[in-house]
Structure formats: structure tokens, C-alpha cells
N, C-alpha and C positions, 0 to 999 in steps of 0.2 A: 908775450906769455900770458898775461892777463887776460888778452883777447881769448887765448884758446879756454883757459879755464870757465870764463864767462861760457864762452862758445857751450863747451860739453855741460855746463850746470842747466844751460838752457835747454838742451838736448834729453838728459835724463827727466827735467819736469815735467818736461811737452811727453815723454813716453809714459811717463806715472799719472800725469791728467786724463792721457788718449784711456789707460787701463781703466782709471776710476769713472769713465764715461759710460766706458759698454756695462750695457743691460745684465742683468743678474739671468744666468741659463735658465729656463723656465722647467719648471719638473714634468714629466710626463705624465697625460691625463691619463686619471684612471677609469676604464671603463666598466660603470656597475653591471654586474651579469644576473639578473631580473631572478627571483627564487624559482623555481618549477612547482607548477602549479598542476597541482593532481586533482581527477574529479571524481565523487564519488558519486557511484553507477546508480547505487541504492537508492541514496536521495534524490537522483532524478527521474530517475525509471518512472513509469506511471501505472506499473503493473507490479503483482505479487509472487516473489520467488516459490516453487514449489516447498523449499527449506522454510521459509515463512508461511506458508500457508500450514506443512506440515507441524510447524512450533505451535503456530493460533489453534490448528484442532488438538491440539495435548493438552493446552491449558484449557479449551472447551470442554472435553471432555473426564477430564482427570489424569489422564494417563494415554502414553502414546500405543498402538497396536499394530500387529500386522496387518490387518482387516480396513484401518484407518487408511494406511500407506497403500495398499492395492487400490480399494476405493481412487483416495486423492491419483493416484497413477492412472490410473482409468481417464479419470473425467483431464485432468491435465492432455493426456496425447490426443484427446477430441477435442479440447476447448483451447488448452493452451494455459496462458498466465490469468487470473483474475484482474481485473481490476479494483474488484472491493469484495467485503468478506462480513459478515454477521454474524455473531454470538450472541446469543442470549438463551430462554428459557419457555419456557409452558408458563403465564401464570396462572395464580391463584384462581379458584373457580372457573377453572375455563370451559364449563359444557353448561352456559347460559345457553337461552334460545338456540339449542344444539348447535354449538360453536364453539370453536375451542379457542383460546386467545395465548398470544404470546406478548414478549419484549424484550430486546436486548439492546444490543448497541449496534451499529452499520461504521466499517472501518472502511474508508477510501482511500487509496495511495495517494492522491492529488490533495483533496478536501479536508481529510483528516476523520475523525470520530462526531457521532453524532446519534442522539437517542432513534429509535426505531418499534413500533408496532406492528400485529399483523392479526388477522383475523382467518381463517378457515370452518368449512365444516367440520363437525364431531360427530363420523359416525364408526358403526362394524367398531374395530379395532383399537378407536382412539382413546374411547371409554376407560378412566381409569387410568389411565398413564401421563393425570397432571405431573406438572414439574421436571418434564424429560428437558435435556437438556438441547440446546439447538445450534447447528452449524450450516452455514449457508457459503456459497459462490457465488459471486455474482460479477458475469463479466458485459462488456463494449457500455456501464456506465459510467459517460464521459460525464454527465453533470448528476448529480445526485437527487434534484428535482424531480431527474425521470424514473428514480426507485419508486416513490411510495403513489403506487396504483395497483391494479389487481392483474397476476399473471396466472395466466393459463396453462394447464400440460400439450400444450398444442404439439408439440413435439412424438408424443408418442413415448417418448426414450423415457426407461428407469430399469434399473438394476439393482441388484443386491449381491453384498461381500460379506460373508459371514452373518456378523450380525447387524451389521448397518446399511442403509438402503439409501437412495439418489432416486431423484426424476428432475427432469429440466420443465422449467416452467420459465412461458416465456412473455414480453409483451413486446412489440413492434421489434428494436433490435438486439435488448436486452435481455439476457439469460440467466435467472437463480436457479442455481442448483439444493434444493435444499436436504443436507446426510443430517439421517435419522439413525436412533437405536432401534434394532428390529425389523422388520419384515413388512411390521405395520404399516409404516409411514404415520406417524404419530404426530403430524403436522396438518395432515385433516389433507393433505395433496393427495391420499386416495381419490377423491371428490373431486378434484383437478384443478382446484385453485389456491392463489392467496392472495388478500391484501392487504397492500403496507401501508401506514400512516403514520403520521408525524406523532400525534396524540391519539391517550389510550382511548378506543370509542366502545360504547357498550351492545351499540348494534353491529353486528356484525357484516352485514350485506350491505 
């Protein structure tokens, strides 16, 4: 009788050791599912929405127009998106050595912002109309280097919307469009040029 009982004590130990041997269930991995990652278009683009471009000629000019918006529509379904874009002015004294001068600032989607010059003829129309305010297009440049030289109306092309006025001036594959107030062309591109520089020069030519 002893035997058995011995027997079964040994039997239940060996079953409660065998239990306490096996491994603990391991939890199911869990697999991280990576956030989704959105791009934005804006920031990569290398070019200027007409929406943006339309914003920069409102704050250029004071106020947005109908004349502004047909213009920019114009030259957009011919040219497309800008690449870069100028604001500035007429300055002071500008019909030295019959020459009208300006300065603003040169905005590139890639490059960023960066001072800007230019120099033209002052003649017929210009007279007189220091301090106008200036808006330019400028597209295919890829490096900003190849802005500040002198572009020509090689083109031919200008038009007028009301009361602001466009011509393409161009040099190798680079195209400024410079919109004017009036008819004039008060950037001295009657005469069929400009040029850009980095710093302000007193000679004009």
C-alpha cells in the first residue's frame, strides 16, 4: 500500500515539474505600421503657382485688378509657370546720363530671395514717372547667376491690358517679362533692354 501511494506522489511531482519546465507562451509581435508620410507639392516644386504669382502682383502693386489677372493669364498660357519673380521700384534719381535705374528684390523658388539692380534707357515716356512700382517674370532660370546680364526685346512680343503693359526680354534661354503701369513701359524696355546687377552701378551701359 505504501508502494502505491509512494507510486502516485512520484507521479503527480514529475507532472507539476514537467508543467513548471515549459516555456512561458511568448506574446505575439507586434508589428509597427510606419506613419504615412505626405509631400508637399509647394515645397518641392521649382516653379510658381499662377495663385502665387497672382498674391506677389497684389502685394507689388497695392491691390489686386482685373487688368493684373488677364495680363498674368496671358503670359502664363504662353510661358507657363515662372521660375522666379521681381519686385521692386524706380529709384531715386533715375534719369542720370539718360537712364532710368531701379531695385528690388529677385525671388527664386529653388534659391530663395536675393537683392537685385537694373539699369535701362530713359527716354519718350519714361520721363517723370520716377518711383513706379516694378513687377517682373522670369522663367527657365535654373541658376540665378544667369539673371544679372543684359536682356534684350529679341522677341518682338509686348502687349497691353488696360492699363499695364508686358514685353519679353530675352537672353540665351531666359525670359523676363517685365508688367508695367501704363502704356509707357516705364522701365525704359521701350529702348529694348535691361540690365541686372548684383550692386547698385551709376553707369548705366
Amino acid at each position: 500500500m505504501r508502494v502505491v501511494w509512494f507510486t502516485l506522489l512520484l507521479l503527480l511531482f514529475g507532472a507539476n515539474a514537467a508543467r513548471a519546465a515549459e516555456p512561458a507562451p511568448v506574446p505575439a509581435a507586434v508589428t509597427a505600421v510606419p506613419p504615412v508620410q505626405t509631400v508637399d507639392l509647394a515645397a518641392t516644386s521649382t516653379t510658381y503657382t499662377k495663385a502665387e504669382i497672382e498674391q506677389a502682383g497684389e502685394v507689388a502693386f497695392g491691390r489686386a485688378s482685373n487688368e493684373m489677372n488677364k495680363i498674368l493669364g496671358s503670359i502664363f498660357d504662353d510661358m507657363g509657370e515662372p521660375s522666379a519673380y521681381i519686385v521692386g521700384k524706380q529709384a531715386g534719381g533715375a534719369f542720370i546720363f539718360g537712364a532710368s535705374y531701379g531695385s528690388g528684390k529677385l525671388f527664386h523658388k529653388v534659391e530663395g530671395e536675393q537683392p537685385i539692380f537694373w539699369t535701362g534707357p530713359s527716354v519718350g515716356f519714361d520721363v517723370g514717372l520716377d518711383g513706379a512700382q516694378v513687377f517682373m517674370l522670369v522663367y527657365k532660370l535654373y541658376d540665378t547667376n544667369d539673371m544679372f546680364r543684359r536682356f534684350g526685346g529679341g522677341t518682338g512680343r509686348a502687349f497691353a491690358v488696360g492699363g499695364l503693359s508686358a514685353q519679353y526680354l530675352v537672353h540665351d534661354d531666359v525670359v523676363v517679362v517685365p508688367i508695367a503701369l501704363g502704356v509707357g513701359l516705364r522701365l525704359g524696355i521701350n529702348a529694348g533692354w535691361l540690365n541686372f546687377t548684383r550692386e547698385k552701378r551709376m553707369l548705366p551701359f
